[in-house]
Backbone bond lengths (Angstrom), bond angles and torsions (degrees), N, CA, C in turn:
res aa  C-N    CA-C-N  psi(-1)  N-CA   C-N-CA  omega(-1)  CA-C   N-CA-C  phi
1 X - - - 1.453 - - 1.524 108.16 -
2 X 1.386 111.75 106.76 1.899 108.84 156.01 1.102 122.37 -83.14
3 X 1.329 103.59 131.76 1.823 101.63 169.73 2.098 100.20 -152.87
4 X 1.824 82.84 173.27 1.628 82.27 -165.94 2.256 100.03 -73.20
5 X 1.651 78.88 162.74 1.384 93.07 177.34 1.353 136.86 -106.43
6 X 0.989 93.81 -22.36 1.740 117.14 151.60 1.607 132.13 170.07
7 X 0.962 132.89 -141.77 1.427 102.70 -163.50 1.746 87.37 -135.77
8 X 1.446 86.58 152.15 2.067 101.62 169.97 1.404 108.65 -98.17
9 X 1.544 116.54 125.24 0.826 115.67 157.79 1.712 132.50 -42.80
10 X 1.588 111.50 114.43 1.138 122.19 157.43 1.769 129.60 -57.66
11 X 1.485 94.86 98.50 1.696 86.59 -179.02 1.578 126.94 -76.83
12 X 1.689 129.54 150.08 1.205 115.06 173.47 1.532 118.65 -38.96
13 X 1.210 129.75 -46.14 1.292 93.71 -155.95 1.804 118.68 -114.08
14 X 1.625 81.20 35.48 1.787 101.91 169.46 1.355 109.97 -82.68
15 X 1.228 96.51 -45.79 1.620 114.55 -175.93 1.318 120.25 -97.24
16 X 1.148 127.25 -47.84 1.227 161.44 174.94 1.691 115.03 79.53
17 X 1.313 117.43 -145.38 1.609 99.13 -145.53 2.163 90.38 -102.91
18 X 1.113 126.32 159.92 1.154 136.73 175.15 1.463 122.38 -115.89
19 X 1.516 106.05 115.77 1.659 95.41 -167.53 1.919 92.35 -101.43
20 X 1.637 111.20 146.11 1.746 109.16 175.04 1.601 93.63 -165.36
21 X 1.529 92.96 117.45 1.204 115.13 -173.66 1.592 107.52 -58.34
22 X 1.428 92.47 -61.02 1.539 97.71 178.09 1.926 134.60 -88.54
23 X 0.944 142.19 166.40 1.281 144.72 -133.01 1.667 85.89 -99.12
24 X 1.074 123.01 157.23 1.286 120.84 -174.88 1.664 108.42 -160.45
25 X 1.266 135.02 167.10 1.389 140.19 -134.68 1.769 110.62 176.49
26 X 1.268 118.04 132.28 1.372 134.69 179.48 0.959 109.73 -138.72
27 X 1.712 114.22 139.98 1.198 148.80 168.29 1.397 125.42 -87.83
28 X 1.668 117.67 142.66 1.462 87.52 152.93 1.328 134.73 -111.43
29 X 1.464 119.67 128.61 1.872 117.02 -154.26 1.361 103.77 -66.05
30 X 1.428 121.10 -5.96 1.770 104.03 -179.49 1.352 110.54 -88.13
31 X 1.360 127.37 119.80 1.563 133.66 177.16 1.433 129.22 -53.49
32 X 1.854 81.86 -58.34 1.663 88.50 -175.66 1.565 107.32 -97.19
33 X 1.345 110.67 160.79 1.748 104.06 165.72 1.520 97.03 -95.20
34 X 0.961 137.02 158.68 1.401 160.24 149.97 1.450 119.21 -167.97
35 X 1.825 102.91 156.27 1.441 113.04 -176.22 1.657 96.13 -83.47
36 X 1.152 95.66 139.92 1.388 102.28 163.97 1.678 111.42 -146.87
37 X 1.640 100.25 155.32 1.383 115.42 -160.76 1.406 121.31 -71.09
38 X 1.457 132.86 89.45 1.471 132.73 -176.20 1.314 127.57 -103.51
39 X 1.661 112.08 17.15 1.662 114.58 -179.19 1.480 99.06 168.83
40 X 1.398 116.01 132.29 1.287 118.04 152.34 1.433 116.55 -104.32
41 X 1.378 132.81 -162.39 0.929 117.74 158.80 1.999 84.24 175.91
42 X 1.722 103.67 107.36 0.804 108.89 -178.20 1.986 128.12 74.24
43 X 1.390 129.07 -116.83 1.281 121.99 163.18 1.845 109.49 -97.71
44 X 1.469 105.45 2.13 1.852 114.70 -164.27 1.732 84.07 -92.63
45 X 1.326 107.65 165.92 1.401 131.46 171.27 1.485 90.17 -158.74
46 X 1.618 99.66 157.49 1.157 124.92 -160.81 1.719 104.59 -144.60
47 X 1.619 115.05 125.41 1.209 110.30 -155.99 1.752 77.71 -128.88
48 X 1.490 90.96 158.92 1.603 117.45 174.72 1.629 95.59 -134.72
49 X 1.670 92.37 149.96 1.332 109.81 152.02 1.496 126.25 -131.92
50 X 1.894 93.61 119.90 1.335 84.89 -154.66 1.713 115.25 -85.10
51 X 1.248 94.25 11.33 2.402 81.73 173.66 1.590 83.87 -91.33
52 X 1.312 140.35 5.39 1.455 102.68 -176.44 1.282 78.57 -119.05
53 X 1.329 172.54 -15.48 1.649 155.61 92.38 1.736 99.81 40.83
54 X 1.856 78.21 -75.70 1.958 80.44 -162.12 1.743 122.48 -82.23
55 X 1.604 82.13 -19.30 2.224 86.30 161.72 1.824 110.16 -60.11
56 X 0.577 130.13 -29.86 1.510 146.42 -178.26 1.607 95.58 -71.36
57 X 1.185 122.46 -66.54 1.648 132.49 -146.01 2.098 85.27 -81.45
58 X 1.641 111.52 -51.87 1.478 101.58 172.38 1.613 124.76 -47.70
59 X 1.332 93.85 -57.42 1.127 90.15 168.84 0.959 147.86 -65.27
60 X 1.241 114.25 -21.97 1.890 103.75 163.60 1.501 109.09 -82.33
61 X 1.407 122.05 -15.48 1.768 112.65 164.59 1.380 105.36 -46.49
62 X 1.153 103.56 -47.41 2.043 119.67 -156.90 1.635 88.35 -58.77
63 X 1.393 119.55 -42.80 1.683 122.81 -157.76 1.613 108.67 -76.03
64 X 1.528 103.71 -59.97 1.156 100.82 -176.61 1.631 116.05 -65.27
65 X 1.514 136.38 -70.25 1.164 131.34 135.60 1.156 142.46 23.43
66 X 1.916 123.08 -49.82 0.987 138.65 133.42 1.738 124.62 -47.46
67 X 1.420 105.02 -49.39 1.429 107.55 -176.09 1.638 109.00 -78.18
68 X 1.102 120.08 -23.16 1.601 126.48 145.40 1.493 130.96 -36.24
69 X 1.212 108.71 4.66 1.975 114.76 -147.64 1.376 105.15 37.52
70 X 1.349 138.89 51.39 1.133 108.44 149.06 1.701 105.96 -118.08
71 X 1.729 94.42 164.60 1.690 100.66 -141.85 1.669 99.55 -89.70
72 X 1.257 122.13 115.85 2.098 109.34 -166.16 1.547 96.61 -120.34
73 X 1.143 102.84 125.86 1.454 113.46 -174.34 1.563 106.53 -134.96
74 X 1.675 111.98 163.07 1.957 101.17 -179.17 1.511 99.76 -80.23
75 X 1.426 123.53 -7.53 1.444 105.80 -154.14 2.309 87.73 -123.92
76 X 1.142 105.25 102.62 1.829 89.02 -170.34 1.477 93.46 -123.25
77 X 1.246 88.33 -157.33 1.868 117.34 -171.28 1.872 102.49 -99.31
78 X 1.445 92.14 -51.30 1.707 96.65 -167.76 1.957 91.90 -124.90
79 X 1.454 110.03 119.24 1.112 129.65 169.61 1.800 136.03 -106.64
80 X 0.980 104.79 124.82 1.716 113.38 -175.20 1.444 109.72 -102.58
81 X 1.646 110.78 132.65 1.459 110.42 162.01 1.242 114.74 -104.14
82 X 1.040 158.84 133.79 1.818 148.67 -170.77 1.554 91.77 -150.94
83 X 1.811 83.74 128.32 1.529 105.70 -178.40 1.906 104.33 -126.72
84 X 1.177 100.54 118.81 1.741 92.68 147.33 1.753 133.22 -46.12
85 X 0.961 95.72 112.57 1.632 99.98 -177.40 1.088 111.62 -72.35
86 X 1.657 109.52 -68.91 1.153 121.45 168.96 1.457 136.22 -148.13
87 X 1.334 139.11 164.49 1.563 135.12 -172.13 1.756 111.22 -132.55
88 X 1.144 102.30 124.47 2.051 98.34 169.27 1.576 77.04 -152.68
89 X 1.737 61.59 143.75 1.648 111.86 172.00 1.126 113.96 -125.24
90 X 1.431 104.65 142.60 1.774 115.60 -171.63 1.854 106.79 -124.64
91 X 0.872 91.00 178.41 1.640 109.65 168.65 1.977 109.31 -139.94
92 X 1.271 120.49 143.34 1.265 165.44 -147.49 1.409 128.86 -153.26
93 X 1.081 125.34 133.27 1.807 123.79 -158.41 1.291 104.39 -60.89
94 X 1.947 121.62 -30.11 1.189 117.71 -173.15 1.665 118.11 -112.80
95 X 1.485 103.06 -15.15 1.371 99.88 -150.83 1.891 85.34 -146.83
96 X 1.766 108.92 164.24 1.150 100.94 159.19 1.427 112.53 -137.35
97 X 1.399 117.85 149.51 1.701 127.53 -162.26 1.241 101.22 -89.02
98 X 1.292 124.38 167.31 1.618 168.96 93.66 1.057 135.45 -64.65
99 X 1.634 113.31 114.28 1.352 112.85 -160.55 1.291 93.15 -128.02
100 X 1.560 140.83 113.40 1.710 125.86 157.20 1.457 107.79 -137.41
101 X 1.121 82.28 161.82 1.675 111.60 -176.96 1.883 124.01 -118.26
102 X 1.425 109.68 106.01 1.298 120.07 -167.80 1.335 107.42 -111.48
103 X 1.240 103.85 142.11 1.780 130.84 -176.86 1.722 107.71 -89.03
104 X 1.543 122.92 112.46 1.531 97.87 156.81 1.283 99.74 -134.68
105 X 1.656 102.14 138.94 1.569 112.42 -173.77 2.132 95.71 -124.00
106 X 1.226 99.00 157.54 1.365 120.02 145.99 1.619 113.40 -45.99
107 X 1.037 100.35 141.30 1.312 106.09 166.94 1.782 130.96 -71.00
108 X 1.529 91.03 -18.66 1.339 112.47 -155.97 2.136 97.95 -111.92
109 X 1.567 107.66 -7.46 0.973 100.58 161.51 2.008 107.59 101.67
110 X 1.065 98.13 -31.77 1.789 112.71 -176.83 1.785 105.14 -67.56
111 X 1.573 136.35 -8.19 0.978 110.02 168.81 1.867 104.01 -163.10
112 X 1.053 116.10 152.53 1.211 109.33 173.72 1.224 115.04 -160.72
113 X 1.382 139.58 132.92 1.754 135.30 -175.09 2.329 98.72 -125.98
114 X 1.018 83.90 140.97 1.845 90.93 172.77 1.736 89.03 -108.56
115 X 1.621 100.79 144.47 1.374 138.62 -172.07 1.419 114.23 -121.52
116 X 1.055 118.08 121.27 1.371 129.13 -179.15 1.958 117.00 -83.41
117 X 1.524 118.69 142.23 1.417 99.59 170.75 1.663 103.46 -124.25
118 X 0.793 144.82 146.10 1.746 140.06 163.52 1.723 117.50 -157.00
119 X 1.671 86.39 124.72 1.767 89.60 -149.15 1.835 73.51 -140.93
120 X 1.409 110.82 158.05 1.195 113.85 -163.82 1.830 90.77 -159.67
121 X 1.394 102.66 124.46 1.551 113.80 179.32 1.618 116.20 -154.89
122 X 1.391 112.56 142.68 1.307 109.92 161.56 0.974 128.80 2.47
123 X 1.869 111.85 -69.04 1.366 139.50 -133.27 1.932 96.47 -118.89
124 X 1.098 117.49 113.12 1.438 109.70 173.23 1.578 119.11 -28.32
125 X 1.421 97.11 -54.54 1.879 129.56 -169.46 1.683 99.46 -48.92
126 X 1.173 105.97 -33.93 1.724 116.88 -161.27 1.434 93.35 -92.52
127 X 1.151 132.03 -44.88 1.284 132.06 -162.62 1.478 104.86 -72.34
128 X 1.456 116.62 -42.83 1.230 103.97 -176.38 1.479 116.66 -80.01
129 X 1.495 100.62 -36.17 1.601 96.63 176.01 1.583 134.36 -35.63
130 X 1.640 102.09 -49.82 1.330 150.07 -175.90 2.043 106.04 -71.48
131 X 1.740 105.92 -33.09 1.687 100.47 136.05 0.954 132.60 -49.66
132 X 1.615 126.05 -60.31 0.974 112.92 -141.23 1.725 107.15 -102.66
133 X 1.490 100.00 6.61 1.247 116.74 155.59 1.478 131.56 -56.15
134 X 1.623 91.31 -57.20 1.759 112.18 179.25 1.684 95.82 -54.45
135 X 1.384 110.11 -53.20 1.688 111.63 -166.13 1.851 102.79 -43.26
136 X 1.311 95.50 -60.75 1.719 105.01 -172.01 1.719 109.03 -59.31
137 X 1.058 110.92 -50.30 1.325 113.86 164.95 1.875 124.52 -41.88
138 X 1.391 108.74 -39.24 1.435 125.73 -176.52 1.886 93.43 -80.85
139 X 0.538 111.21 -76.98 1.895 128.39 -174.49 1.883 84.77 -39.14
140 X 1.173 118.62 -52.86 1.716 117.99 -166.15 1.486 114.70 -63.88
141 X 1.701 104.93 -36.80 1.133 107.52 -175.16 1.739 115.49 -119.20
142 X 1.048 109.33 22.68 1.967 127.26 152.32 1.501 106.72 -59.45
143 X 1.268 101.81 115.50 1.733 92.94 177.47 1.240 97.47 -93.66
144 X 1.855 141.28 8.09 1.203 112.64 179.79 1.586 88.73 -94.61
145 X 1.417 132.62 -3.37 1.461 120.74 -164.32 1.588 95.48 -105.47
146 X 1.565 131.07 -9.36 1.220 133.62 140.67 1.525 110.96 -58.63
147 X 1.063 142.27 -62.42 1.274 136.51 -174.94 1.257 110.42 -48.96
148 X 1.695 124.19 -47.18 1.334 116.03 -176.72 1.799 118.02 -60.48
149 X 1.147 114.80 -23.63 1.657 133.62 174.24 1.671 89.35 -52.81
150 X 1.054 140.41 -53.76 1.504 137.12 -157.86 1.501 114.36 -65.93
């Protein structure tokens, strides 16, 4: 089973700063946990699970976001569900990839954009981490997914 290991700090001025009047809250849209099949390579297979994918990817919204002043609570005004769609991993003569694809919708159904992550390292561990970075990073710095915060 691969999964992320913890999260990189997002700096201000990667992302930059997020203004949201109102209190806001994320879910994670994947229900079930299960392994599922995202790479072989040879007689090895390589399983993900994607609600613990997107517990990882929420939660560092919730972290950084917070350290933004903005106010994240379970119970808000404006709510997000964000699901991992999907994850492949490759291999490369030098390096090996991470490729996923994340869902974030409204709660309420009126808007939703999917975010891409692809980070490529030596080290499997790095590669994926370094996804799910790009993902948070992409979602942080969307000004239409800033606009929806308003």
């Amino acid at each position: 089973m691969v999964y992320p290991r913890g999260p990189i700090a997002v700096k201000m001025d990667v992302a930059g700063s997020i203004e949201a009047e109102k209190v806001v809250s994320f879910v994670n849209g994947v229900t079930e946990s299960k392994p599922t099949l995202v790479a072989t390579q040879g007689a090895h297979k390589y399983f993900a699970d994607y609600k613990q994918w997107t517990s990882s990817i929420v939660s560092q919204l919730e972290d950084e976001l917070t350290n933004r002043g903005v106010q994240v609570k379970p119970e808000s005004e404006v709510g997000f569900k964000v699901a991992v769609e999907s994850v492949g991993l490759s291999w490369g003569t030098f390096s090996q990839r991470c490729i996923i694809r994340a869902r974030v919708e409204k709660t309420d159904g009126t808007w939703s954009r999917t975010y891409e992550g692809n980070d490529a390292s030596m080290n499997f561990n790095r590669a994926i981490d370094g996804t799910i970075y790009k993902v948070v990073v992409a979602i942080m710095g969307d000004q239409d997914f800033k606009n929806t915060l308003q």
